[in-house]
C-alpha positions in Angstrom: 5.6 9.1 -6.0 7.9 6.1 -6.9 10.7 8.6 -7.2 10.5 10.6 -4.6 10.0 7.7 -2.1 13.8 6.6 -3.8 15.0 10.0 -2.6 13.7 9.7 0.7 14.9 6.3 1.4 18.0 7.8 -0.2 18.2 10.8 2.0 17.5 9.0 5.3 19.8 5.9 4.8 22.4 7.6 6.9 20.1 8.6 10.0 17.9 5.4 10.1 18.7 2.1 8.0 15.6 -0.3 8.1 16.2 -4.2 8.2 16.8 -5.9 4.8 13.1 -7.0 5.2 11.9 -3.6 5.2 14.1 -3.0 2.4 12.9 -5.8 0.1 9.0 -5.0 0.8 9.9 -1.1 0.0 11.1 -2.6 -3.3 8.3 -5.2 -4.0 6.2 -2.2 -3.6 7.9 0.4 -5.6 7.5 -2.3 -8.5 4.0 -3.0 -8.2 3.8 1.0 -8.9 6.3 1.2 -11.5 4.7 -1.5 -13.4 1.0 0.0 -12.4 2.1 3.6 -14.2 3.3 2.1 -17.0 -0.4 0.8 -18.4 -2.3 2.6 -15.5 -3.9 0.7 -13.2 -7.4 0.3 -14.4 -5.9 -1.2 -18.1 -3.5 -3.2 -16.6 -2.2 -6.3 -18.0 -1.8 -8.7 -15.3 -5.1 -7.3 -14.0 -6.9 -8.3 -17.7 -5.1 -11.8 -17.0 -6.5 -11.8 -13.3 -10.0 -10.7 -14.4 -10.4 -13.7 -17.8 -8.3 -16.3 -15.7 -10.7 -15.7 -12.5 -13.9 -14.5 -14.6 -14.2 -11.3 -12.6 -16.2 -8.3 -13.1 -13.2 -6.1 -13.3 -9.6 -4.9 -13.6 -8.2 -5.6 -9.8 -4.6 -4.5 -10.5 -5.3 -1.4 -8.8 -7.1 -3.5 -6.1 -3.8 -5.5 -5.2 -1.2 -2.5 -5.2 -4.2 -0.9 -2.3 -3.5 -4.3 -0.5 0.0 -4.3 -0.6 0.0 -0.6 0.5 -1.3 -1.9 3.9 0.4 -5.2 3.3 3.8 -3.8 2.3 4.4 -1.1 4.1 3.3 -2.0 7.9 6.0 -3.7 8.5 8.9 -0.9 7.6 6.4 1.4 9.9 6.1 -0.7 12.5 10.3 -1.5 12.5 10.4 2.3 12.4 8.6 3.4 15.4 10.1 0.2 17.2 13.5 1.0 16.8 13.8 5.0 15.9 11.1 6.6 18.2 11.3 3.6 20.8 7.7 3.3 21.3 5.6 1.5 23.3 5.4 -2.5 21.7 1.3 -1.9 21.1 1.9 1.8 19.6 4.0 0.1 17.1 1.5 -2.6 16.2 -1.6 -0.3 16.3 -0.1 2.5 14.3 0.5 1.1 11.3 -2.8 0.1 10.7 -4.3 3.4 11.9 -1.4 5.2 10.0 -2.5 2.9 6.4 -6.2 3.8 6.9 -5.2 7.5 6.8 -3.1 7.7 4.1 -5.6 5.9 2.0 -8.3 8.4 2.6 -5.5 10.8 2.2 -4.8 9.6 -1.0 -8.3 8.8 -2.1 -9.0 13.1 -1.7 -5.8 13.7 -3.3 -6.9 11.8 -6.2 -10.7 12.8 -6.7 -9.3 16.9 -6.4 -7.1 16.3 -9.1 -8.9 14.6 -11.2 -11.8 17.1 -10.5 -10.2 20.2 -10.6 -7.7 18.8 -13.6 -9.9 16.4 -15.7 -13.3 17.0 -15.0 -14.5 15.7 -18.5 -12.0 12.2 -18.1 -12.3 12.1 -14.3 -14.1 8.8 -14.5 -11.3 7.3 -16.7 -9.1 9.3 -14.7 -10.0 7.6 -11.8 -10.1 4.1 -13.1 -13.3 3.2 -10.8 -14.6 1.1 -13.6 -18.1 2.0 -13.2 -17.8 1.0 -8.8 -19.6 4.2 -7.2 -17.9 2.4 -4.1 -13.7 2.2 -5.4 -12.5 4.4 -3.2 -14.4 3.1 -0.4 -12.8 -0.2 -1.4 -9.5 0.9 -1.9 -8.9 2.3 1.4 -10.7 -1.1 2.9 -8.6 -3.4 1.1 -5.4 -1.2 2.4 -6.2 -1.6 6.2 -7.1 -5.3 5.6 -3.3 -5.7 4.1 -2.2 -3.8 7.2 -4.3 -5.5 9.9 -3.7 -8.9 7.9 0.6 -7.8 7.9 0.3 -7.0 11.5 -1.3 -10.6 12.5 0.9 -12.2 10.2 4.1 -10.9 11.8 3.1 -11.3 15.5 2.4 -15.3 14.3 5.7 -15.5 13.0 7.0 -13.6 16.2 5.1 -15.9 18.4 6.5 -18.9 16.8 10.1 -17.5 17.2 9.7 -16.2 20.8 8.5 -20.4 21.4 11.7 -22.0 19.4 13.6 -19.8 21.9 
């Protein structure tokens, strides 16, 4: 996934560039993942850290790169459909969110068919839920709370700028 979003970022410089913003969350994001694959998420390090530092129950590693899908990624969606489609100003606030809810449930199916049609024996491990009958559940909740929270966040910062003005 890492790779092919490179590619399309690649592919679509030319047609559409996003702000340097846009372009520095895209990359914050793309090394959450790239560090995520390389220990999976469930067994990462920095989540082992996370868990003994804050005495939690669990891993959350995988819980953070589900935030920062919604928190990450609103922004270059909302900058997108702002300046290439033109939309309405609360289309472009609304469908990010709405857009981050879907592709978490998206991705949620995606996962649990592979791993069930792939790795049925390992499709526990395989899905790093870490004994939570809720994960996915969680994981798509704690993506549309980093969208909604991104979405707030910048219309704060716009509201500040819009009153220096």
């Amino acid at each position: 996934m890492t790779v092919l979003c490179l590619i399309l970022l690649a592919i679509t410089y030319q047609k559409f560039k996003f702000s340097q913003l846009s372009y520095t969350l895209f990359f914050i994001y793309l090394l959450l993942h790239i560090y995520g694959a390389e220990y999976t998420y469930a067994e990462n390090p920095f989540g082992y850290w996370l868990k003994d530092s804050l005495h939690l129950q669990r891993n959350h590693y995988d819980r953070i790169v589900h935030f920062s899908f919604g928190f990450l990624m609103a922004y270059p969606m909302r900058e997108y459909f702002r300046n290439y489609f033109q939309w309405p100003d609360w289309v472009c606030w609304v469908l990010p969110v709405e857009i981050t809810l879907s592709f978490s449930a998206e991705y949620e199916l995606i996962e649990w068919l592979v791993a069930k049609v792939f790795f049925p024996s390992e499709s526990t491990a395989y899905l790093g839920t870490q004994g939570d009958v809720w994960d996915a559940q969680k994981d798509m909740g704690i993506a549309f709370s980093g969208a909604i929270f991104s979405m707030l966040l910048i219309s704060f910062v716009k509201l500040l700028l819009d009153k220096k003005k």
